[in-house]
C-alpha positions as CSV (number, residue, x, y, z in Angstrom):
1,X,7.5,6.5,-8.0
2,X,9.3,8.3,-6.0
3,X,12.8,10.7,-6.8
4,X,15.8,9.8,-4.7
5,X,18.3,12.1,-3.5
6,X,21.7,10.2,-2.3
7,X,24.9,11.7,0.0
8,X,28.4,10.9,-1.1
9,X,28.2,7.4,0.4
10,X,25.3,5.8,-1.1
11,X,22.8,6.9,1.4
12,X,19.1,8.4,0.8
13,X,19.3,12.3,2.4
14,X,15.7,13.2,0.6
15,X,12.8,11.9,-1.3
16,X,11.0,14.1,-4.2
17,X,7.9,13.3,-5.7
18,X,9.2,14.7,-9.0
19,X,12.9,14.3,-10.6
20,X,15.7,17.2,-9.3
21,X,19.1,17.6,-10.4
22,X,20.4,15.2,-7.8
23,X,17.8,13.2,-7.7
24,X,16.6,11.1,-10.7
25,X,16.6,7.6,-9.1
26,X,13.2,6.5,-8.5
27,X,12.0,4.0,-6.2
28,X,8.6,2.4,-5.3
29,X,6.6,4.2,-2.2
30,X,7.1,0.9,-0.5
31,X,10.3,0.0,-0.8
32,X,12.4,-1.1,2.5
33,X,15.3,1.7,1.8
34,X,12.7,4.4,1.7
35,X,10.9,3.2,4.8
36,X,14.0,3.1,6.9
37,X,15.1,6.6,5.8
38,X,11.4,8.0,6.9
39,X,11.7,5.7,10.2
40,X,15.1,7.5,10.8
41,X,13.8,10.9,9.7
42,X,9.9,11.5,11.3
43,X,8.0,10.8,14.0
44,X,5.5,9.9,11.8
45,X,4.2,6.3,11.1
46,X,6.4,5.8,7.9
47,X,3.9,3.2,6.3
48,X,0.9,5.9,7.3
49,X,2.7,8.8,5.0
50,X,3.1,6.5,2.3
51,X,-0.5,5.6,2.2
52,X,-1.4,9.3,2.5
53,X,0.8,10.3,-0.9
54,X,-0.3,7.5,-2.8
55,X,-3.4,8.1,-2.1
56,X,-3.1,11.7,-4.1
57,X,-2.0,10.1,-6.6
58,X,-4.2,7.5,-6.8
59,X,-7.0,10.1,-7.0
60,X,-5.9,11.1,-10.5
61,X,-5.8,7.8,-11.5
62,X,-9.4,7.3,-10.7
63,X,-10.1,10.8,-12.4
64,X,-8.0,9.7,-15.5
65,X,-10.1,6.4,-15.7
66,X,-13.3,8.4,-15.7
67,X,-12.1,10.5,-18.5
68,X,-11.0,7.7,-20.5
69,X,-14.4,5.3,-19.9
70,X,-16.2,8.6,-20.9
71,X,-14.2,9.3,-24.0
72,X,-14.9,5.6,-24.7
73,X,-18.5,6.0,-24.0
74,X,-18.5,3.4,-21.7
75,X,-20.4,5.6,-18.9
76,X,-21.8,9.0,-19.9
77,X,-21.0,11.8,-17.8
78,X,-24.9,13.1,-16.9
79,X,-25.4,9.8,-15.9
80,X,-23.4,10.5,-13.0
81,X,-24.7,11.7,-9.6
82,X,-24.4,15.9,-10.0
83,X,-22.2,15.8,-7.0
84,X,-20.0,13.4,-8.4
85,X,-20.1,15.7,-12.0
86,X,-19.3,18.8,-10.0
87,X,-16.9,17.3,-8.2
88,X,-15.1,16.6,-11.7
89,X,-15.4,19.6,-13.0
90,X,-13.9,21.4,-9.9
91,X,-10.8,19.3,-10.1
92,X,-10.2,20.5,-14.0
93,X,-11.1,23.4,-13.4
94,X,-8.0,23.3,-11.1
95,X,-6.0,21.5,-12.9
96,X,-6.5,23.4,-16.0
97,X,-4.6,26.5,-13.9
98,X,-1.7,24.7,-12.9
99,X,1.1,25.4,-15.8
100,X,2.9,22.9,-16.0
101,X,0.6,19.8,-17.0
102,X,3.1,17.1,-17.6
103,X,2.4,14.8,-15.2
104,X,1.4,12.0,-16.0
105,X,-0.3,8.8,-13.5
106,X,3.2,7.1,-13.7
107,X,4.9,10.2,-12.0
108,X,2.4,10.0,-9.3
109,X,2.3,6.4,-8.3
């Protein structure tokens, strides 16, 4: 979901990926209001910038998954391929130094 920041009249004047003071609306990546404000607003392919922030966030929710079918035991972790494990354990390793570790999947999708 995305954070929507609105002028005086109703109108979208910036887009958040986390709530602000003036901006606690949330909207889907895909919705029609928030692709005409990036038509109006880049020269980038709207649709195209979408994609790309969803994909970040649909990157934790792969990593999440993984977490949870190996707290499950569903896979095992050494089962994995070693580039796969290390690539895991770089991205909590990073995670883990980030302070602020309330977001959660629904704040980034």
């Amino acid at each position: 979901m995305l954070y929507i920041e609105r002028d005086e009249n109703g109108g979208i004047i910036a887009i958040h990926r986390s709530p602000r003071a003036n901006a606690s609306e949330t909207k889907p990546a895909a919705d029609e209001e928030i692709i005409d404000f990036l038509n109006e607003t880049t020269s980038e392919d709207p649709k195209k910038m979408l994609l790309s922030l969803s994909d970040k966030g649909l990157i934790r929710l792969v990593e999440d998954l993984i977490d949870l079918l190996i707290r499950k035991n569903i896979i095992v972790y050494t089962e994995l391929p070693e580039h796969a494990q290390e690539k895991l354990r770089e991205r909590t390793r990073l995670r883990e130094t980030i302070t602020s570790q309330t977001l959660t999947v629904e704040d980034i999708l």
